[in-house]
N, C-alpha and C positions, 0 to 999 in steps of 0.2 A: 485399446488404440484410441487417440483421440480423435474426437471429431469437431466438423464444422454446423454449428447448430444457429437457426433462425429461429426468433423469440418475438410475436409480435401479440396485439392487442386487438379485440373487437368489442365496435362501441355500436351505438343505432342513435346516432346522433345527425338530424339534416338529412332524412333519405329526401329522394327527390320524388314527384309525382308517379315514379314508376315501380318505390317502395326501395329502394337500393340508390345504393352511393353513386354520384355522377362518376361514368366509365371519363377516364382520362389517360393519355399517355406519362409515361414519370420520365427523366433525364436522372439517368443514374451513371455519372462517371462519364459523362457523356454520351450511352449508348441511346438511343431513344427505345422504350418498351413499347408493346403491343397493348390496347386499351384495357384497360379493368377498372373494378369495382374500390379493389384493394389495393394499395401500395404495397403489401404485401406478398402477394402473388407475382406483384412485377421484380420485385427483389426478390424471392424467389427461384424464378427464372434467369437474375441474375448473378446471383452466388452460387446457387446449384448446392445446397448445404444436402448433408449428409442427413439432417434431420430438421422439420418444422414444426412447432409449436404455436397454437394461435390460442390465447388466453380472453376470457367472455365470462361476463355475469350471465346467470339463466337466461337474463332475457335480453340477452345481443342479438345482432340481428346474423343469427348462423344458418339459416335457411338463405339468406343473399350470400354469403361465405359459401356455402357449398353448392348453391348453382354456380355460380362465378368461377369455383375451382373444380368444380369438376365434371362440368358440361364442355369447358375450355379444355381440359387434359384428358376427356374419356376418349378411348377408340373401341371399336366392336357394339358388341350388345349394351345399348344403353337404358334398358328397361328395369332391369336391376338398380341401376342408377336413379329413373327416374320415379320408384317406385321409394325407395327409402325418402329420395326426397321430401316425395308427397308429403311421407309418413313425419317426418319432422315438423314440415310444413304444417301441417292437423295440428301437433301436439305444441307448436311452440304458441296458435288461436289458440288454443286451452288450457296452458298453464307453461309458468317459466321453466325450461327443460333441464333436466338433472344431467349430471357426467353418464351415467348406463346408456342415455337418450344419443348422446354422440359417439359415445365407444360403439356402436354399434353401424357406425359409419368410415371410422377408424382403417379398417382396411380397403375399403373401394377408394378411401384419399390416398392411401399408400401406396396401392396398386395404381391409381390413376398418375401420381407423380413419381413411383419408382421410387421413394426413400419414403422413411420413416414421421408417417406428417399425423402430428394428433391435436388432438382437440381438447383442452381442457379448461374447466368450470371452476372459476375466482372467484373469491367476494367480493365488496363493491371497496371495498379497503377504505372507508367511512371514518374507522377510529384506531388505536393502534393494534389491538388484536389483529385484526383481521387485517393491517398491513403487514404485520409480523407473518399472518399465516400465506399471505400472496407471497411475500418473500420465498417461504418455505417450498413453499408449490412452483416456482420458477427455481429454486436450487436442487429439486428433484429432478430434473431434468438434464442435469450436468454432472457431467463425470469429472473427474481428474485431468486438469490440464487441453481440457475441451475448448473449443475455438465458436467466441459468442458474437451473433448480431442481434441486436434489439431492435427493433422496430417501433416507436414510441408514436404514431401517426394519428393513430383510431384511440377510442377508448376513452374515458374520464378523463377530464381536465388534471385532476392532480396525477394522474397515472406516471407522468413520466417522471416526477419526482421520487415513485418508487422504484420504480426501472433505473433511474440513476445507481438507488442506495442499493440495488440488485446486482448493477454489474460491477456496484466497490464489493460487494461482501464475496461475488461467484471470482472478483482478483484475488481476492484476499486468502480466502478460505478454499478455494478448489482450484487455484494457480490456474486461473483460466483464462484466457486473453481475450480481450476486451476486443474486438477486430471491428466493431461496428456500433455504435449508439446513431441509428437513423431518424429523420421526420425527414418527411414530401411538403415539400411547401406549395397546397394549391396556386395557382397564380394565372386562373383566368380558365374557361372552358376548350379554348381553341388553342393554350399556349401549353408545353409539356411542365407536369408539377418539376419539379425542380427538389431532387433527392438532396440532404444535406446531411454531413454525418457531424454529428458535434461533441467527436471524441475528443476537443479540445477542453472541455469539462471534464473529461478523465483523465485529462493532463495533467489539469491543475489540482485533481483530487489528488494525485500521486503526488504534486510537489510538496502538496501539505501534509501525505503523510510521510514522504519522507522527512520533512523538518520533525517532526513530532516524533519520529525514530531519532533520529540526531539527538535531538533533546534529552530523553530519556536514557540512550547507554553513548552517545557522544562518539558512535562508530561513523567516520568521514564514507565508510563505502555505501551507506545510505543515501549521501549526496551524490554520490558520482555517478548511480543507474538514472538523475536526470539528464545527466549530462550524452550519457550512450547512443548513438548515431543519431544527437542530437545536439552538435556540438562541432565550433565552428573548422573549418580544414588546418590543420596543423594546430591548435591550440590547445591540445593534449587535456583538457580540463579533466577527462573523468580519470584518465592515469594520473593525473597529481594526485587528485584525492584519495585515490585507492593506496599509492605509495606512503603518502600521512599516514592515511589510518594502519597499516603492517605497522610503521615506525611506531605510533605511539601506541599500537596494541602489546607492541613487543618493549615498551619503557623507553623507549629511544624518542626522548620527546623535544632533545635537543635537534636531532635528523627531521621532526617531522613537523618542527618551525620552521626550518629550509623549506619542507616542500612545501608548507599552506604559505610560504613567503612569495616562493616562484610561482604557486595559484593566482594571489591576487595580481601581481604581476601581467600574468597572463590574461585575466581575466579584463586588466582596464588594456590591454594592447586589443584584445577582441571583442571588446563588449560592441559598438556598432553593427558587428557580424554575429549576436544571438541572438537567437530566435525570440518569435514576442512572448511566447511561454518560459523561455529563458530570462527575457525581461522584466517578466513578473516576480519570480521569484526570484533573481539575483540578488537585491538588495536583503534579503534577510540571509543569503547566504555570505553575504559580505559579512554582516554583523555579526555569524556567529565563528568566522574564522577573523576575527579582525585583532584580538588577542595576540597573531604574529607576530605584530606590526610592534606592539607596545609593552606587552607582558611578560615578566620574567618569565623561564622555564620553572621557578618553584612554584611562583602561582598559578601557573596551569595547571601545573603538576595537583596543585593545594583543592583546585575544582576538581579537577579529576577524582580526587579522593569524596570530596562532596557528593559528587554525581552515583559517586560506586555505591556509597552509604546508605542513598534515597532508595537504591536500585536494589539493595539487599545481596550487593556481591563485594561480600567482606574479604572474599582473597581479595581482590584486585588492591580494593582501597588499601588494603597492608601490605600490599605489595608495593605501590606507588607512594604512598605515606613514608614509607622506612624507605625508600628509595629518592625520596625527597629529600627525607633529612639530609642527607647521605651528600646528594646533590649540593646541598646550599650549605653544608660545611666547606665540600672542595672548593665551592665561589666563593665562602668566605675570606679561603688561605689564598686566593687566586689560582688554583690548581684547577687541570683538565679534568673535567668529571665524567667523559668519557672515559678513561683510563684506569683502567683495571687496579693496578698496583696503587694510583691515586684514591681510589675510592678505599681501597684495605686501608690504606697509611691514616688516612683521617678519621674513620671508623674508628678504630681504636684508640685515638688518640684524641676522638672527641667519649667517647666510653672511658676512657681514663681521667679527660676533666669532668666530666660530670659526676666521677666515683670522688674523684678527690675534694672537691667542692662541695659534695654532699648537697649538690643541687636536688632539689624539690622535684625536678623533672625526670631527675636519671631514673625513679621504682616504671615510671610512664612508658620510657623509652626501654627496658629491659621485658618490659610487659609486653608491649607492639613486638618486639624483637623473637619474641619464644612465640607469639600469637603467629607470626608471619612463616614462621619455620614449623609448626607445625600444619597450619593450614595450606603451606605449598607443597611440605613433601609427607604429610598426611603421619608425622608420628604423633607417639599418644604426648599429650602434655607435660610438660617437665616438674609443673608442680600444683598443687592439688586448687591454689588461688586460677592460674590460668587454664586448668580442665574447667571449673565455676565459670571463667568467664565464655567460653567454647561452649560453654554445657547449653546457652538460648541466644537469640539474637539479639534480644534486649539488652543484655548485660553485654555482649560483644559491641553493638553498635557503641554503646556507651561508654567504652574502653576506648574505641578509634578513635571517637568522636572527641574526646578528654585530649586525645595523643594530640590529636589535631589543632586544635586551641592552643595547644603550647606552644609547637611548631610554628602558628601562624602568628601566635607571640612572641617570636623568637627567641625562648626558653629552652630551643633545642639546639644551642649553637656553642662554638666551644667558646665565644666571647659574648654571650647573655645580651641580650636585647639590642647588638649590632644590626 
């Protein structure tokens, strides 16, 4: 079951005259907290996570961390308490304190706050190693689809830049929702710090990796989850995109020029009403649907096949390849290339001039032809040349890639270089 988990940092940076962080109030969402040591604790007590996590080089200051949280939350007998203390307190005078040193504090913090609160021992993430290995040791901590707040406040200056590249990798890799990236912004002794959540940095990490998805397999429904309750009333943006990408997942790429048409459409009737995270990225989303506006459907069609090629998914590209040609004969004749029976009639009748003409091109387009029917309905090869080329990618790619040249030479037409 998933949970809701706090992730923060202890540093021993600026204690004040009395060895511990100035106690302050934080404004978090506007509730005012009770004073502490930690913004930590105050957020804490304000999300009430299912489990906490406070992350410290051996020689953070975790003797102020565990008076501060658990002199605050103890009830009963608090000698127990005050006696492990001590015992940290001794050991952290005499040397930098190991992970056995906390885990054995582990359950009186549990116990004192009723969830699952540990303690664990970082390196100073200095160089990549050991930011690699902080990484790991904050991803052990997260399960599947677990629900994260960071707390980035305390701790080494560079700390929140790993904590950023922490809460992309725990989205990425353990579907985990980002629910919080915090800092407290001190702002005077007698005024409340002032909690900021600056999940607007995981906004835009997400816009960039969805463009970089785009990119690479040119699926529109990568664009659309920016768009997702995030998107202005009535401007349907993230259902246009998704509607595209069906159409031209499915070859229908004459339907899904329509819909990137009524995208942009929509997109200049509402762009005043997107959000400023929308504003940033709009404009390269513009650019990469902007092909609607001006591009035949065979040249789209002609990247499309590019794209599949780089991408090492050879069905598609021969699927849309042979389904291009196919296309740009019907527009040649002026015929519907939607249309079934149109596409048969020109098919053969562009395979009948290229036989007859003993075009250079027709061994090409016979080649694509048996590559494409075998590779969609998985029979064995028809002849021992096109099993050769099916047998590596290399000689595959190299066969499209040939087919492709011709095509975009218009070598594949039944009127040669129209």
């Amino acid at each position: 079951m998933a949970k809701t988990i706090l992730m923060s940092f202890l540093g021993k940076v600026s204690p004040d005259e009395n060895g511990t962080y100035k106690r302050v109030s934080y404004d978090i969402d506007g509730e005012i907290s009770k004073p502490c040591s930690l913004f930590a604790l105050a957020l804490e007590a304000h999300l009430r996570p299912d489990k906490t996590v406070i992350f410290g080089t051996p020689t953070s200051g975790w003797d102020m961390l565990i008076d501060d949280a658990l002199l605050e939350r103890v009830s009963g007998d608090e000698s127990e308490i005050y006696a492990e203390l001590g015992l940290i307190q001794e050991k952290a005078k005499a040397r930098p304190l190991a992970q056995e040193d906390l885990d054995e504090l582990t359950k009186l913090l549990s116990d004192a706050f009723k969830v699952e609160f540990l303690l664990r021992i970082i390196p100073n993430g200095f160089d990549e190693r050991e930011q690699l290995q902080l990484l790991k040791i904050m991803a052990d901590e997260v399960e599947y689809k677990d629900r994260v707040h960071i707390d980035v406040t305390h701790g080494f200056r560079h700390l929140p830049m790993v904590a950023l590249t922490s809460a992309l990798h725990l989205h990425s890799v353990m579907d985990a929702s980002i629910n919080g990236l915090w800092y407290a912004a001190f702002q005077g002794a007698h005024v409340p710090a002032k909690a900021v959540k600056l999940n607007g940095l995981l906004a835009i990490a997400d816009s960039v990796r969805a463009l970089s998805m785009f990119d690479k397999d040119g699926d529109y429904t990568s664009l659309s989850k920016l768009f997702e309750n995030n998107e202005p009333a009535g401007s349907n943006l993230s259902q246009l995109l998704k509607t595209a990408a069906f159409y031209e997942n499915t070859l229908n790429f004459k339907e899904a020029k329509v819909q990137i048409q009524k995208l942009n459409s929509a997109i200049s009737k509402h762009r005043k009403n997107l959000s400023t995270e929308l504003q940033l990225i709009i404009p390269e989303i513009e650019r990469r649907i902007s092909w609607a506006e001006s591009t035949e459907i065979v040249d789209r069609m002609a990247k499309v096949v590019r794209r599949s090629l780089n991408n090492g998914d050879y069905l598609r590209a021969a699927l849309v390849l042979f389904e291009a040609i196919i296309t740009s004969a019907c527009e040649e004749r002026g015929l519907d290339a939607s249309s079934y029976d149109s596409r048969k009639m020109v098919q053969l009748e562009l395979e009948e001039h290229l036989s007859e003409t003993r075009s250079p091109a027709f061994p090409y387009y016979l080649e694509l032809r048996s590559i494409r029917n075998s590779l969609a309905h998985g029979n064995e090869a028809p002849s021992s040349n096109v099993a050769r080329i099916l047998g590596n990618s290399a000689s595959l790619s190299r066969s499209l890639t040939e087919t492709l040249k011709l095509f975009v030479a218009c070598e594949l037409k039944i009127h040669p270089g129209a």
